[in-house]
C-alpha positions in Angstrom: 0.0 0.0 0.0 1.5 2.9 -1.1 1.3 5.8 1.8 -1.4 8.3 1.7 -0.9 10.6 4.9 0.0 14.1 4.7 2.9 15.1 2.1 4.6 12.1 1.8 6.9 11.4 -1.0 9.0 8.2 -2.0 13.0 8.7 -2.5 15.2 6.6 -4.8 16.0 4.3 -1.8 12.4 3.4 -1.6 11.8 5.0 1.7 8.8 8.1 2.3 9.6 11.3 3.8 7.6 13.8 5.3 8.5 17.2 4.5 7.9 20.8 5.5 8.8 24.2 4.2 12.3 23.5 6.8 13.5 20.6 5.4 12.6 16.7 6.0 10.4 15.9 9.2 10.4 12.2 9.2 11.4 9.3 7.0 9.6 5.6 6.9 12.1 3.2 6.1 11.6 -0.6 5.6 13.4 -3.2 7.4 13.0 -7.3 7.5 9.5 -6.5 6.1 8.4 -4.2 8.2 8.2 -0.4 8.7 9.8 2.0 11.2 10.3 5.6 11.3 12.9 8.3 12.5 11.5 12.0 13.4 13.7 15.0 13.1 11.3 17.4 14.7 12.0 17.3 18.4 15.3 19.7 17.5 17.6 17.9 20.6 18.0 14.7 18.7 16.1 11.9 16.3 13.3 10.5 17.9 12.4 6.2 16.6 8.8 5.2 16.2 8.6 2.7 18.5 6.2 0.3 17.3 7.1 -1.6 13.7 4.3 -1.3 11.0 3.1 -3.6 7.9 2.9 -0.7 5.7 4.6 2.6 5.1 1.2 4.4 5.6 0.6 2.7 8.7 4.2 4.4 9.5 3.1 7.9 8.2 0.0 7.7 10.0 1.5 7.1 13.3 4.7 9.4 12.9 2.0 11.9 12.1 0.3 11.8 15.1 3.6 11.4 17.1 4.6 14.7 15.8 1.6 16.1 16.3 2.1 15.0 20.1 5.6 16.6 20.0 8.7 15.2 21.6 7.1 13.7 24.6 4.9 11.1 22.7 4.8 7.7 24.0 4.9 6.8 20.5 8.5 7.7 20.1 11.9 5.8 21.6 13.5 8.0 23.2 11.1 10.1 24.7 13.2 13.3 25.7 13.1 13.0 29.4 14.2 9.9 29.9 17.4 8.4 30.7 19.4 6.7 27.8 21.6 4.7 28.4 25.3 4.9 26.2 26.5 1.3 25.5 30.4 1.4 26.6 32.3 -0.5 29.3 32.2 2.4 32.2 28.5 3.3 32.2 26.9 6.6 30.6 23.5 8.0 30.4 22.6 11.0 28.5 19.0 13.0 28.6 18.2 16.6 27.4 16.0 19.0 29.1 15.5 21.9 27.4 17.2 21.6 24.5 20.5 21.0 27.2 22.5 17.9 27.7 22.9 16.2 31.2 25.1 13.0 31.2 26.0 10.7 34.1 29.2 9.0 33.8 31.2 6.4 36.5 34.6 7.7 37.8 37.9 5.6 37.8 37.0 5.0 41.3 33.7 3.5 40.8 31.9 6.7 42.1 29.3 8.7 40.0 28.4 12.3 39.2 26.4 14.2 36.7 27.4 16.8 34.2 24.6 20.0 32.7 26.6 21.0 29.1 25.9 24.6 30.1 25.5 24.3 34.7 28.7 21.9 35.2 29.2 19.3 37.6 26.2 18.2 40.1 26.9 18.9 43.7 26.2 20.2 47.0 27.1 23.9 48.1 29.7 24.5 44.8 31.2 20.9 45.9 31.0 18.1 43.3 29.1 15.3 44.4 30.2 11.5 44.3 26.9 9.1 44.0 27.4 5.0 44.8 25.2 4.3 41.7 23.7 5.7 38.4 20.1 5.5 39.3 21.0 7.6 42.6 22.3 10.6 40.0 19.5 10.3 37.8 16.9 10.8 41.1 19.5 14.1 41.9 19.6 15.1 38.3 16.1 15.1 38.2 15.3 17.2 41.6 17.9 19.8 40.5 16.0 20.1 37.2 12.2 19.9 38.6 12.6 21.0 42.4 13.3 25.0 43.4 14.2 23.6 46.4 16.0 21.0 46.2 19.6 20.7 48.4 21.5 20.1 44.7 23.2 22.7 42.4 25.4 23.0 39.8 28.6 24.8 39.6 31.4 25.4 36.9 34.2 25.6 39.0 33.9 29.3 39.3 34.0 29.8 35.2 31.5 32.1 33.4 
């Protein structure tokens, strides 16, 4: 079944794109048989449909409403407030907020701590803090994002 939704249009490769006056929104691609998609719109990074598809429509129709339903969509894989995970052999989790970049990553010594691309280093009264395990960063990471008055802070070592 050739897709229907929107303004979708078939490339060489035999995948559909959805495009806008900015460039491509999202592309249906096939794979093993079935259809996924990829969504450029969310601006921090690529967003995966997360359910497979029998048709490229089928795709189009649900990356449609994804969009429509914006970065957040329960449709898409990652969502952009959750945690994702980096595969490597020391542990690494990445997850933007507002368009910024927050990573946890495990020290040489085990310990972990969290880094804000613009804030710095999570931690206590301009101190760095040292975490005994990922999930206990992400639960800081997320009260110094959500809570006004929350305990944790970020500091860049004094730089401006």
């Amino acid at each position: 079944m050739a897709p229907t939704a929107g303004d979708s249009r078939e490339t060489k490769n035999g995948n559909y794109v959805l495009a806008e006056d900015d460039g491509v929104q999202a592309t249906a691609f096939e794979k093993d048989g079935e259809w996924g998609g990829i969504w450029n719109g969310a601006g921090d990074k690529a967003r995966l449909l997360r359910a497979m598809c029998d048709s490229a429509g089928e795709a189009i129709d649900l990356m449609e409403k994804a969009s429509r339903e914006g970065a957040q969509s329960r449709r898409w894989w990652p969502r952009a407030e959750t945690w994702t995970p980096k595969k490597d052999k020391k542990g690494f989790y990445r997850r933007t907020r507002s368009g910024a970049v927050v990573s946890i990553k495990q020290a040489s010594s085990g310990g972990w701590f969290a880094t804000h691309v613009e804030r710095g280093i999570l931690g206590r009264g301009g101190r760095p803090e040292w975490f005994p395990s990922a999930d206990q960063v992400m639960l800081a990471v997320d009260a110094a994002l959500e809570d006004p008055n929350t305990p944790w802070t970020w500091s860049n070592g004094g730089r401006q």
